[in-house]
C-alpha positions as CSV (number, residue, x, y, z in Angstrom):
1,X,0.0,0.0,0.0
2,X,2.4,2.4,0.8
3,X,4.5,1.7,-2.3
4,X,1.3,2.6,-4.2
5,X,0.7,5.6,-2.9
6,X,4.9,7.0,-3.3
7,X,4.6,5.7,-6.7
8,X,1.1,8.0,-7.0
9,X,3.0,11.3,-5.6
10,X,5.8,10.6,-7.9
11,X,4.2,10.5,-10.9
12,X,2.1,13.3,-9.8
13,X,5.6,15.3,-9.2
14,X,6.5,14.5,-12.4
15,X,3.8,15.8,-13.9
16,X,4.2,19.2,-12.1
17,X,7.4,19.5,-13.0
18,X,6.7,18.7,-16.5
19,X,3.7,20.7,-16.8
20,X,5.1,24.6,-18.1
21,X,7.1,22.5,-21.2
22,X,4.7,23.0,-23.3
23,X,4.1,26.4,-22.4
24,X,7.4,27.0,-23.0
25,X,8.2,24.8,-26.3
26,X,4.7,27.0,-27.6
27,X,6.4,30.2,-26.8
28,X,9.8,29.6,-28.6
29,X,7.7,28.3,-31.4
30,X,5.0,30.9,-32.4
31,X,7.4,33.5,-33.5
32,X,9.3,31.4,-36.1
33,X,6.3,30.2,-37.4
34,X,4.5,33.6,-38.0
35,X,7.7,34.7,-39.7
36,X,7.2,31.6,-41.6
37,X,3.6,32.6,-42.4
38,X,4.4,36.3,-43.1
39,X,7.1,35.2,-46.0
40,X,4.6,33.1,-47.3
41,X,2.3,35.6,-47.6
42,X,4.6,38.4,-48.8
43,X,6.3,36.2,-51.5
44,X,2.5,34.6,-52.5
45,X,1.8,39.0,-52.6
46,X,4.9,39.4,-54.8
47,X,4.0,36.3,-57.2
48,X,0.6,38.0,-57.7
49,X,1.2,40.9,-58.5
50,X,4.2,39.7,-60.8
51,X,1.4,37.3,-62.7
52,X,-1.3,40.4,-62.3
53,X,1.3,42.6,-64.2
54,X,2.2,39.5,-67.0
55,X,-1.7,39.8,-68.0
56,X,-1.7,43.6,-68.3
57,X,1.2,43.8,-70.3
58,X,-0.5,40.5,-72.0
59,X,-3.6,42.3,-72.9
60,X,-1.9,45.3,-74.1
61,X,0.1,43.5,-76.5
62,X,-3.2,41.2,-77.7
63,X,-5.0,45.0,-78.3
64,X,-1.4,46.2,-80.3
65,X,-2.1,42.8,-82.5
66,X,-5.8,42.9,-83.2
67,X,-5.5,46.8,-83.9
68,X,-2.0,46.8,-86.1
69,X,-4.0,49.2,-88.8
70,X,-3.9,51.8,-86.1
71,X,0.2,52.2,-86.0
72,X,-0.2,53.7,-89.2
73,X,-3.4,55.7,-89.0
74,X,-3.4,57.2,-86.0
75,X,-0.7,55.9,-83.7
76,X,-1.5,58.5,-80.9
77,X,-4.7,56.8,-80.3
78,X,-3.0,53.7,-80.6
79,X,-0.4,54.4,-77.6
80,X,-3.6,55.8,-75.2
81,X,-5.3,53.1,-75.8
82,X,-2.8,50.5,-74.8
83,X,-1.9,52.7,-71.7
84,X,-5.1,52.7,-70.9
85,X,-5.9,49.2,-70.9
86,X,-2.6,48.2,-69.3
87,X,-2.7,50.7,-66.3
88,X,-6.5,49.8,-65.5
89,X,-6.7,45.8,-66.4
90,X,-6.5,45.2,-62.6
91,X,-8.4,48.5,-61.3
92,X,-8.1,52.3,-61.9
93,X,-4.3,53.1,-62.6
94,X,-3.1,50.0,-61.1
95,X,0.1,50.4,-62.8
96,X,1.9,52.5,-64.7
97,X,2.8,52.0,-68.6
98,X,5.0,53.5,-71.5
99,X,3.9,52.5,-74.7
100,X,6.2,53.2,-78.1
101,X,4.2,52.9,-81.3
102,X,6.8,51.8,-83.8
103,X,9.7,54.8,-82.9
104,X,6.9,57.6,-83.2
105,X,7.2,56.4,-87.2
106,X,4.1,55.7,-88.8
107,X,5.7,55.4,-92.1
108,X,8.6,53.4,-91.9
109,X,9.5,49.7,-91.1
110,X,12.6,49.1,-88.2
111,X,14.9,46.7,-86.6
112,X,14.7,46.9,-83.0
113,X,17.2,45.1,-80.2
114,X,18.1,44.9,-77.0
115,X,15.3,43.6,-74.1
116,X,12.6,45.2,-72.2
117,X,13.5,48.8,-71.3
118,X,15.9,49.3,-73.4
119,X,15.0,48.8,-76.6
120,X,17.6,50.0,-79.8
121,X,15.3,50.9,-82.8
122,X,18.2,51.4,-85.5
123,X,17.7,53.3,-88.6
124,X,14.7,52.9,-90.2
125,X,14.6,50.0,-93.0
126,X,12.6,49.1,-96.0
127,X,9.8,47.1,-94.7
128,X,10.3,43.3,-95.0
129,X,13.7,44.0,-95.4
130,X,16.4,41.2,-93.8
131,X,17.3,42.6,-90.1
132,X,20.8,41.9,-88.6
133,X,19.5,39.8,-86.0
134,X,17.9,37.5,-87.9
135,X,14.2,38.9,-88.1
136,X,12.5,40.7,-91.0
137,X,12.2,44.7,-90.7
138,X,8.5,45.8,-89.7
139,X,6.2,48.2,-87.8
140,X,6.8,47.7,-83.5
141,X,4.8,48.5,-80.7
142,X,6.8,48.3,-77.0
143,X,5.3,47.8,-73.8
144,X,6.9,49.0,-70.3
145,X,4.8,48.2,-67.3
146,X,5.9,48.6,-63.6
147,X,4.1,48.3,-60.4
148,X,5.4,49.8,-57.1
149,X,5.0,46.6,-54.3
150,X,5.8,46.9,-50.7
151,X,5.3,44.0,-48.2
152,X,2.0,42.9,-46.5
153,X,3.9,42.8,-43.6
154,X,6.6,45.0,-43.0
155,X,7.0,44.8,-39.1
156,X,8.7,41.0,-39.7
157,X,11.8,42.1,-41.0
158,X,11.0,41.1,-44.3
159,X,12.2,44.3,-46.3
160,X,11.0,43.9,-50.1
161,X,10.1,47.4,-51.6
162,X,10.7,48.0,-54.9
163,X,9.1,48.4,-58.6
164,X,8.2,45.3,-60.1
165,X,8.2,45.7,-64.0
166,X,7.4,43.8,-67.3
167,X,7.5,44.8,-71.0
168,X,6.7,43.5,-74.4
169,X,7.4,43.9,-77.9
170,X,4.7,43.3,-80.4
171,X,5.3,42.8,-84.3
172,X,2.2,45.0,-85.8
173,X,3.7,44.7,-90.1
């Protein structure tokens, strides 16, 4: 009987000595795993927003092709449009957008290089014309988007602030 009942106050004291462990292991635990979630989030936020801005520039480019006519009958409308439907695809001037309508030429054909914001347009070119990069001279329209992003949550240390920025070049001729 008496063994019983030290065996019964032993486990009991184990028990209370045991008892703030969780507490504890809880409390070292929650703030790595809200860090965790925040980067999640803020990375999910900047993968969004990248994708949002893909579709912009995506349905400014789909407007240059349906409307090629335009870049040499009225290429000012042309640019405005595109601007337009870029900046606003994802709400009123979600983002902001340069748009080039073949060099400000509506008469000639051209050879442009380089990448996304920094595009060469060359001397203008006899339209269908052998370019030296390998493609065939013609009439361009370029598309610069950029969105400014900040984090969802800045408190957490996580320190992304910048412009996020896409661009396109559609072959109108």
């Amino acid at each position: 009987m008496f063994g019983a009942v030290v065996r019964a106050v032993a486990r009991s004291m184990a028990a209370w000595e045991n008892s703030g462990a969780a507490a504890v292991e809880f409390a070292l635990f929650v703030p790595f795993f809200m860090l965790v979630i925040a980067g999640t989030f803020n990375l999910w936020h900047l993968t969004y927003t990248a994708s949002e801005l893909t579709a912009a520039v995506s349905a400014g480019s789909l407007y240059a092709a349906n409307n090629a006519t335009l870049v040499s009958t009225s290429p000012v409308a042309l640019q405005h449009d595109i601007q337009t439907i870029v900046a606003n695809t994802n709400g009123p001037s979600w983002a902001t957008s340069t748009v080039n309508v073949n060099n400000g030429d509506a008469t000639h054909c051209y050879c442009p290089t380089g990448g996304p914001g920094s595009w060469n347009w060359g001397a203008a070119v006899a339209c269908g014309n052998p370019c030296g990069s390998g493609g065939v001279a013609g009439q361009f329209v370029t598309i610069m988007a950029s969105r400014t992003l900040s984090p969802l949550f800045p408190n957490f240390g996580l320190r992304y602030s910048g412009t996020i920025s896409r661009g396109a070049l559609v072959e109108t001729k």
